[in-house]
N, C-alpha and C positions, 0 to 999 in steps of 0.2 A: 514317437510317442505313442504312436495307435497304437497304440496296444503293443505295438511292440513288443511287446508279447507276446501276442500271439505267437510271436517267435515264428510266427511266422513269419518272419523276415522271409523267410525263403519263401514262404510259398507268397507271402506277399506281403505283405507286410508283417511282421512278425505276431504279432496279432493275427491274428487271423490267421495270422499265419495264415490265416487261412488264405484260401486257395485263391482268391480270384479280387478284382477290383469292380467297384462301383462303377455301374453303366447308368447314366440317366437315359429314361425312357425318349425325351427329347434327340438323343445322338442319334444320327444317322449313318456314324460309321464307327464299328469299334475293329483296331487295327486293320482296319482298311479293307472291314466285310460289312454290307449291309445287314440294319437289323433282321432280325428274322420274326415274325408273326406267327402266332399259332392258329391250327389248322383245328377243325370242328370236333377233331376226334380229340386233337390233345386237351381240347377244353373240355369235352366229356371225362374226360381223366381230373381233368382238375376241378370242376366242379361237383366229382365224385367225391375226394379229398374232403373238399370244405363240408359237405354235408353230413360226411359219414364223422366227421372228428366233433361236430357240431353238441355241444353239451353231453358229453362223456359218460355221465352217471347216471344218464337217465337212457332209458330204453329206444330204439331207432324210433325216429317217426316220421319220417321220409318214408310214405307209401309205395315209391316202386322198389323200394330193398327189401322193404320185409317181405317177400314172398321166397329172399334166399337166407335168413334170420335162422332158418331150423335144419338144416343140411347142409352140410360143405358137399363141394365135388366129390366124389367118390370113384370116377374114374380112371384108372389108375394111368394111360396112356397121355392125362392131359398133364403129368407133371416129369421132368425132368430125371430128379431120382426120390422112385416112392420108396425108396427104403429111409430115407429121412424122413419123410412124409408119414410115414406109418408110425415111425420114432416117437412122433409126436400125437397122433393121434393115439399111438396106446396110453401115452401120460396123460391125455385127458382124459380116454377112460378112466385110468387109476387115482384121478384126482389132480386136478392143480390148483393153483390160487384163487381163493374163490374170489368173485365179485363183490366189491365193498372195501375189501381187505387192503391195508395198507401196504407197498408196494416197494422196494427199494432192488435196485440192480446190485448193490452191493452183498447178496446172499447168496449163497451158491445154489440154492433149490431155487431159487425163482428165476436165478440168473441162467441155468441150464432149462428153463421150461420156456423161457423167453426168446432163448436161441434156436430152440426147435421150433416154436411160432414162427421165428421169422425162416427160418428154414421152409417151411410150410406155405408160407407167401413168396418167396425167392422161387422154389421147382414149380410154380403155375407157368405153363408154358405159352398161354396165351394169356391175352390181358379180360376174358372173360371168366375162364378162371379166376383167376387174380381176384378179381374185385366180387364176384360172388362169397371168394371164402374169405375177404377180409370184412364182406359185411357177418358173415357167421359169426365171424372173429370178436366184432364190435360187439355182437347182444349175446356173444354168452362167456366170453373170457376175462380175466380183472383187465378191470380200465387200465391202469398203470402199466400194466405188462400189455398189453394192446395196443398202448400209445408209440410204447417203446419199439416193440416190434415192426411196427407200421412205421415209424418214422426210420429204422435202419433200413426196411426195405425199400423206403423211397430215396431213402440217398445214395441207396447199394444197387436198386437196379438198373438196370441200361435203360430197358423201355422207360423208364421214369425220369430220366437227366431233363432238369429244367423243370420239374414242376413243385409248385413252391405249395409249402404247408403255411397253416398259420403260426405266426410266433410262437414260442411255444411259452409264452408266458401270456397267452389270451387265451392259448390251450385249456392250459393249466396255473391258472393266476390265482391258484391257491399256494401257491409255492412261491410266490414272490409280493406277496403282500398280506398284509397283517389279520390276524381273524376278524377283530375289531371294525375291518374296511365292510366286510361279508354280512358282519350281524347288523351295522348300521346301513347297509341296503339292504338288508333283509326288510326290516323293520321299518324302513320308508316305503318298501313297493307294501307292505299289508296297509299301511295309509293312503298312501296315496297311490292306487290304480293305473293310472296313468303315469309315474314313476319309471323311466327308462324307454318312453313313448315320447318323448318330447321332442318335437324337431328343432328345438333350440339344444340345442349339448349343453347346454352350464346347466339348464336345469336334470342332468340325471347324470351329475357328479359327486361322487362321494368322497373327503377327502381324506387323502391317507399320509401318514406321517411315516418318519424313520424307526427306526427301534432303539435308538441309541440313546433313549430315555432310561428303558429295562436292559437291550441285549447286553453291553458290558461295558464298565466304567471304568475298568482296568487299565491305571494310566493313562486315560484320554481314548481310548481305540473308540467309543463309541463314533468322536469326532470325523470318523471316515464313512460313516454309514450312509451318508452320500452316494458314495464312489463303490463301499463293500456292496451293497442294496442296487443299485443299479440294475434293470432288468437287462437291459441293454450287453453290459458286463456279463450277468450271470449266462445269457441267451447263449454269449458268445463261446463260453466255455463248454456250457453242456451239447451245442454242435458240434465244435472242436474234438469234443469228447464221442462223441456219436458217426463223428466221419468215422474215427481212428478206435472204436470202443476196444476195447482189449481183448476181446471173445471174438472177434473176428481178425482175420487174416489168411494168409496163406497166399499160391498163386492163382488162385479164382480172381480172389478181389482186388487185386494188387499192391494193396495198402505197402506190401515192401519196399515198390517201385519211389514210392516217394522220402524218401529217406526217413521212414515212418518213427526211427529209434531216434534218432539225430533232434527230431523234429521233436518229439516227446520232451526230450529236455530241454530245449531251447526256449519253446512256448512255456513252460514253466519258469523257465531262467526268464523271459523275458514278461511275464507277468508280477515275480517279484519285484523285476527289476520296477515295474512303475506304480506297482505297491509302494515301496522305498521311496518315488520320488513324491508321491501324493501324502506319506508319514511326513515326511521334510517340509512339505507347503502348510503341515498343519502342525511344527513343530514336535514332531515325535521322533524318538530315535532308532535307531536300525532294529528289522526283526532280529528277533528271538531266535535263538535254534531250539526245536524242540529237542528235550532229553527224557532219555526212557528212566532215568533213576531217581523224578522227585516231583513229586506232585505239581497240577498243570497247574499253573498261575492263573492263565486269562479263562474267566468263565465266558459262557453266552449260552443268552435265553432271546431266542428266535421270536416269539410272539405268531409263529406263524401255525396255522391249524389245518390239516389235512381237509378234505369236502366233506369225512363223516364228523368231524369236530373235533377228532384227538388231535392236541398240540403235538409238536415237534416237537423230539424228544432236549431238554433243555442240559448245561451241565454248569456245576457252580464253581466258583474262584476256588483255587487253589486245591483241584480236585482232586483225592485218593482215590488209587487203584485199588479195585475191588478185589478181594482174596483172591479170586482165582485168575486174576490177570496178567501175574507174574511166571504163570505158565504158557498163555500166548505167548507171554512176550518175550520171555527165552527165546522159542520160535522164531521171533521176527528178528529177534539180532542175533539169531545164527546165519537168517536169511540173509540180514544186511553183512555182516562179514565176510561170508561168499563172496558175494560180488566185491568187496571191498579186497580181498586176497587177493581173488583176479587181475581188478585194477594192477594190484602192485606188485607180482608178479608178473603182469605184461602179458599173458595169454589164460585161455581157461579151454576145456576140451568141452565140445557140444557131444549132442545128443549121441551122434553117429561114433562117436569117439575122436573126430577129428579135431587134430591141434589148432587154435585162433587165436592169431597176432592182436595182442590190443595196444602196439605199440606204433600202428599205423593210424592216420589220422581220421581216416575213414571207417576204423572200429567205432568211432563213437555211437553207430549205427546200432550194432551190438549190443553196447552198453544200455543205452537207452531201451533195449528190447528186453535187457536183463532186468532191468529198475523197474518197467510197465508190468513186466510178467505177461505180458499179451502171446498171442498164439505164434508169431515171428519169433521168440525167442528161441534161442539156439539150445536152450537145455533148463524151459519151465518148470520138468520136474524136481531137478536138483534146485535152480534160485527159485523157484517159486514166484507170488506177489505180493513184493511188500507193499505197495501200493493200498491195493485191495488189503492185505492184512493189516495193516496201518489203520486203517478208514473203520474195521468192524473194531480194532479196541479202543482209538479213540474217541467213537460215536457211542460206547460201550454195545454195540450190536454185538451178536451171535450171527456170524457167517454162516451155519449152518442148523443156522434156529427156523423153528415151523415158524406159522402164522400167529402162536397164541404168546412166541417169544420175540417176536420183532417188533421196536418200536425206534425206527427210524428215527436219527439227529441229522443236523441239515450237512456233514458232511454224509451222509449214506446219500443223497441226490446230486447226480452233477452239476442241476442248476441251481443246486442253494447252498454249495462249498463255501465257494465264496464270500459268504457273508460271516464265516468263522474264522477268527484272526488266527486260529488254531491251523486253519488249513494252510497260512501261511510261514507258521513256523515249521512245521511238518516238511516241507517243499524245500525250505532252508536247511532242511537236515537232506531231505534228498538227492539235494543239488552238490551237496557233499561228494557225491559219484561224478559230476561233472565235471568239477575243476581238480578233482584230484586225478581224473584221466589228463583233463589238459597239461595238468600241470607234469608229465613225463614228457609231450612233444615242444619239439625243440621251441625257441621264441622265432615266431619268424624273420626273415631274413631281409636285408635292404632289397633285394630283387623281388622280393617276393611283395614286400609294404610298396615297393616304388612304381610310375609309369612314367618311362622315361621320354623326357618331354612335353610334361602335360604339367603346368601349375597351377592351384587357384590362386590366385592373386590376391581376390579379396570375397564377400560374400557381407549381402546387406540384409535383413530381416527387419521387415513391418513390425510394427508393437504388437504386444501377446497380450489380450483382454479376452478372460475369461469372467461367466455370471453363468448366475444361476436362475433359471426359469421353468414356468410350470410347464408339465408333461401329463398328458391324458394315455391311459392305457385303457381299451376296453375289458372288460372284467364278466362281461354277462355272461360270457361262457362257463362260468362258474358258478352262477346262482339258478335256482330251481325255472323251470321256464312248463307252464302252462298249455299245450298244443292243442286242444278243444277247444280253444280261444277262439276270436274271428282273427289277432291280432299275430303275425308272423315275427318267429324268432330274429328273423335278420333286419325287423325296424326296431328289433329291443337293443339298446345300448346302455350301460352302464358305464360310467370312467370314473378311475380311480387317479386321483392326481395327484402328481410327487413336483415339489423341485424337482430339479436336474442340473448337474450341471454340463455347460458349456460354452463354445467359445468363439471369437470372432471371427472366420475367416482371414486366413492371413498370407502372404507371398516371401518368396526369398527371390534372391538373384547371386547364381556365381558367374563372378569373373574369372575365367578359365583359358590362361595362354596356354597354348599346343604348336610343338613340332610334328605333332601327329596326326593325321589325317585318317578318320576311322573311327568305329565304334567301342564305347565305351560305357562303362556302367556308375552312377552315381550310387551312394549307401547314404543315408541321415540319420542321427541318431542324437541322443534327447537326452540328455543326463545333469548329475550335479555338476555345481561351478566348482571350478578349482585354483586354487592358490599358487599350484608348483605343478610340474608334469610330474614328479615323482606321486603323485596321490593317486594317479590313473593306475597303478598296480593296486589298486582294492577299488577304486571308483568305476575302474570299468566295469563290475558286475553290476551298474544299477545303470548303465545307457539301455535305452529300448531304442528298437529300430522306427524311424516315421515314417521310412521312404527306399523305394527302392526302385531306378528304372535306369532303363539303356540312353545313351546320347550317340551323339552322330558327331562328332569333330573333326572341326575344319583347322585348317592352318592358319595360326595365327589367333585371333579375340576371339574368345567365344561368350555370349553372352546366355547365360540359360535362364529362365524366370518360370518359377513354379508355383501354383495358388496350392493349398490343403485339399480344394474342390477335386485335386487332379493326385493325389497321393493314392499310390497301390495299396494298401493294404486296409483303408477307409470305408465304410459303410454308411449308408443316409439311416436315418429312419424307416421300422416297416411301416407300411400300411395296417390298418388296424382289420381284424377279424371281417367284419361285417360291410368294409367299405371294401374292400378286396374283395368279395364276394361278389358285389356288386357290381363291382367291372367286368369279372371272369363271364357273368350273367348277361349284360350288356352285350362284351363281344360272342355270347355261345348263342342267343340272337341275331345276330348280325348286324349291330348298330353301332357296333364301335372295333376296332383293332386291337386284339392283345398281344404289346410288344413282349417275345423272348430276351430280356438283358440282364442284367445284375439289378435292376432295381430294388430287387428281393431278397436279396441274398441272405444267404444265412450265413457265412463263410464269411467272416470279416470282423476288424476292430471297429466299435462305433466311433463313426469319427468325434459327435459329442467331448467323448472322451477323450482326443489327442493328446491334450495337455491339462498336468495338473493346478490346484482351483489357483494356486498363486496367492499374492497377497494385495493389500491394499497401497502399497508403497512400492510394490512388487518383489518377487521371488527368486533370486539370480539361478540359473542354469548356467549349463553352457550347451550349444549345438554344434555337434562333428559332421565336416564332410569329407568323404574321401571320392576316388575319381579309381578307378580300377582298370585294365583293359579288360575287354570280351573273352571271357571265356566261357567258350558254348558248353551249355552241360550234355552231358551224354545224349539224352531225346533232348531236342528241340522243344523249347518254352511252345506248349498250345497247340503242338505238333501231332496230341493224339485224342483233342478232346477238344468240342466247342466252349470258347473262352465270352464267348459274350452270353450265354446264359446257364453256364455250370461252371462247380468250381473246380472238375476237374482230381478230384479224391480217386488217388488210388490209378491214375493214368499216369504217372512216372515223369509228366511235363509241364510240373508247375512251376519250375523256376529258374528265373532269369541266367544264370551261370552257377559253376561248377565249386565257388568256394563255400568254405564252410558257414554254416548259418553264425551269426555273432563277428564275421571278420569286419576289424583286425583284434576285436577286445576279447576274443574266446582264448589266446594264450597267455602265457608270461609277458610280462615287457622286454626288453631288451631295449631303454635307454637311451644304446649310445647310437642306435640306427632309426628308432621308432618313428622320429620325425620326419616326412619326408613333404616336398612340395606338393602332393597331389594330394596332401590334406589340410583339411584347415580348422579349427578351434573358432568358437566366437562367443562372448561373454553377449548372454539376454535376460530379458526378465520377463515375470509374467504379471501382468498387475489386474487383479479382482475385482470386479465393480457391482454396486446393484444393479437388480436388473434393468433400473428407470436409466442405467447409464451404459448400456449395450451398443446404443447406439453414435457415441460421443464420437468427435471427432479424430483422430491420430493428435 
């Protein structure tokens, strides 16, 4: 259920897909390497990070940077390739985004002035470089376009692997919480002075509610705003989206190596998919597919305000296309067509002119690069991105609007997609590409579903209790902060407090007879309950994956027993902006150790979010396991990248074996074979409780 989505199943949980599993700082071995600690230098690196991100919109004030504030290097020997470098410094002679200015990636001027900045930070060839021009960067280029840049160069460079940013909803926690949060701490620190100076936390919380009062009533959707609002959620996506951004690729960064296309539609498939199961726990019916020919039904109004005060741009129920949209939007479904011909046709001719099979199952690689429109795509100019074109006529943006025509809706940001149900009909229509490739390869085959001599027998599961509880986010990095003070930004705290929901730790156990002696791989997956095996031909598109890892079997019982704490594709909680600081500060001192692990990660499903909220009588599911033999994937899992403190993006060895992300629910059924003993079905439920009952007994 993490996410499961993430679809990262493969890379790890689907979810998260992403890349990598939660390390507690506590372990002292992760796959059987000692932790690793950082060394003086990486903390001067990382205490660079925190300081220079440190309230964004206001001017450095960390006295040993500002002396590189008004010059970049100029050197030309100290970068890599200065003809990029030059690229970019002529566009800011001739103008870029100015400072203040509203910000979205989704534009194609800001989005190419963005790429040269980070290009600009990538050819520093040492890390003195480096950090000299990213403070330049800081005090003279738009914040938004400087976050961004900075953030793809910390997870794109090598020298960088392992150092962790702040969330990026402490970042920028104007994006994920309501204006209203902003103006009423505004308006308590002009009373009270001492306001966010408390060494008690309760007293400098402000609290903050959902939007599902205003954002949209259509049908019930507000009802989810819970789970849509979730920073945790939104984080997850806009990294996701930031490992893999679509303007990067090629064989510098690797991003192909990881079945970058494949992975693209699954992590979407598998975000639906636990959309759909979170609609069902709140009695709402399956999404929507968006259609281009009749006004959008679901409206929403974000409530949420950029740092200079302009709201996000809102849209109303049942919204007409503006005159000129119908010319886009030919565009876009000439675009989607394309790819849709290919599909059914079974090949399409790249760039080079060469003919490509999409009738191998390993196209779906392809396809996926086709749909993203990213710089891997075999013939961007001809498909184009619908994605990206999707995103400017639904937010009603101008792709190629100045500054004095952009006004940003929360799909033009990756991390505030999410919270438009719009984004989730849109994805159902894009996913349209997915199963209409699967649906030409064959249904797989009893040898192929089967491991011959291996049964589960049986499979028992702890009760599922989920609640909901309050969650502090720090926010100060968002509000005006004073430095002629005596009082230091890193004892200001502010929290914004939300419900949240989540859920109780919980365990399975399979019972697993084998005539086989050998390694093996477990899959778990989280979906609706069902009546008949025949409903799993439309049921299987809403399992998410929870789980995924190798086993060892012995001949004869095998007993396995799994806690949530220990699921691959799970993420804890980050640490908050300024206690993280804290530590980095402690060990760049010498008074304390800073472990290198996953602690931090950005690269993950929250586990919070496993499972959905359920009910008060509970929520029937059902949970899949199957049992697979070893099949090593091409690079060796972890084989080219340290797995206890990076996730691994773009090193070609995140994942566990060779088969397709979603197996076995990614093709047709085939009925009369699909069942085999190495899988097993189990009817569960999930039962809701207040929070005073979290702690109740089984």
């Amino acid at each position: 259920m993490k996410l499961l989505v993430a679809a990262l199943v493969i890379c790890g949980t689907i979810l998260t897909f992403c890349h990598a599993s939660y390390v507690p700082t506590s372990q002292t071995l992760v796959n059987g390497v000692s932790n690793k600690y950082a060394d003086k230098e990486f903390l001067e690196k990382q205490k660079f990070f925190f300081e220079i991100m440190r309230h964004l919109h206001q001017p450095i004030a960390t006295e040993e940077y500002l002396p590189f504030a008004k010059q970049w290097i100029t050197d030309q020997s100290k970068y890599a390739n200065y003809t990029e470098v030059n690229e970019f410094l002529q566009s800011y002679k001739q103008g870029l985004l100015k400072k203040g200015e509203i910000f979205t990636i989704f534009n194609y001027w800001y989005a190419k002035q963005t790429v040269q900045l980070y290009r600009f930070f990538q050819n520093a060839l040492d890390w003195e470089t480096y950090y000299k021009n990213v403070v330049w960067a800081r005090q003279n280029i738009n914040e938004g376009m400087f976050l961004c840049a900075l953030t793809l160069s910390v997870l794109h460079r090598s020298d960088l692997q392992g150092i962790v940013l702040p969330a990026i909803y402490e970042v920028y926690p104007h994006h994920f919480f309501n204006g209203d949060v902003f103006h009423d701490a505004t308006n308590r620190r002009a009373m009270d002075p001492s306001y966010g100076f408390y060494a008690n936390k309760r007293y400098n919380v402000a609290q903050s509610n959902f939007t599902s009062t205003f954002a949209t009533q259509f049908y019930g959707e507000g009802s989810l705003s819970y789970f849509t609002e979730d920073v945790g959620l939104n984080a997850y996506y806009y990294y996701f989206m930031m490992d893999y951004a679509p303007f990067l690729g090629g064989d510098k960064l690797g991003l192909n190596k990881d079945r970058r296309g494949e992975l693209y539609l699954f992590m979407h498939q598998q975000l639906l998919a636990r959309y759909s199961l979170e609609r069902s726990a709140n009695g709402l019916g399956p999404v929507q597919v968006l259609t281009w020919e009749s006004p959008i039904a679901t409206g929403y109004y974000p409530m949420l305000r950029y740092w200079n005060g302009v709201p996000f741009r809102a849209r109303e129920s049942n919204f007409l296309w503006r005159p000129y949209d119908p010319i886009k939007l030919s565009g876009l479904k000439a675009y989607e067509e394309r790819v849709r011909q290919a599909i059914d046709f079974g090949y399409l001719n790249g760039r080079d002119g060469q003919r490509i099979d999409l009738r191998k199952p390993e196209a779906i690689d392809v396809v996926g690069n086709l749909v993203s429109g990213n710089v891997d795509s075999v013939h961007v100019d001809y498909y184009k991105m619908i994605e990206t074109t999707a995103r400017m006529i639904l937010a009603q943006g101008d792709y190629y609007g100045s500054s004095s025509e952009v006004w940003p809706g929360v799909l033009m940001h990756y991390e505030t997609s999410m919270r438009d149900p719009l984004f989730y009909q849109f994805f159902q229509r894009v996913l349209g590409f997915y199963w209409d490739f699967k649906g030409f390869l064959p249904p797989y085959t009893i040898d192929e579903l089967n491991f011959e001599g291996v049964e589960i027998k049986s499979v028992s599961v702890e009760k599922l209790v989920t609640f909901f509880e309050p969650f502090d986010v720090d926010i100060s990095n968002g509000l005006g902060f004073d430095y002629t003070g005596e009082r230091s930004t890193w004892n200001f705290s502010v929290l914004a407090r939300k419900d949240r929901l989540n859920h109780k730790p919980f365990s399975y156990e399979l019972n697993i007879s084998s005539q086989f002696a050998g390694k093996g791989v477990v899959r778990m997956y989280m979906g609706p309950q069902m009546y008949s095996l025949g409903q799993l031909q439309y049921m299987k598109k809403m399992f998410v994956e929870m789980d995924q890892y190798t086993v060892d079997l012995v001949v004869g019982n095998n007993q396995i027993k799994r806690n949530t704490r220990d699921f691959y594709y799970d993420i804890r909680d980050r640490t908050t902006y300024s206690e993280l600081y804290m530590r980095i500060m402690k060990a760049y001192r010498g008074e304390e150790q800073f472990v290198l692990d996953m602690s931090e990660a950005h690269c993950g499903w929250p586990d919070r979010l496993l499972l959905p909220k359920g009910l008060p009588n509970g929520f029937s599911m059902s949970f899949f396991f199957i049992v697979t033999p070893f099949k090593p994937p091409k690079v060796a899992q972890f084989s080219t990248f340290d797995s206890t403190y990076t996730c691994g993006t773009g090193s070609g060895s995140k994942y566990i074996d060779e088969l397709p992300f979603g197996f076995p629910f990614d093709r047709e059924i085939n009925f009369s074979n699909f069942v085999t003993k190495n899988m097993h079905f189990v009817d569960v439920s999930v039962y809701h409780v207040n929070g005073n009952q979290q702690n109740a007994s089984h």
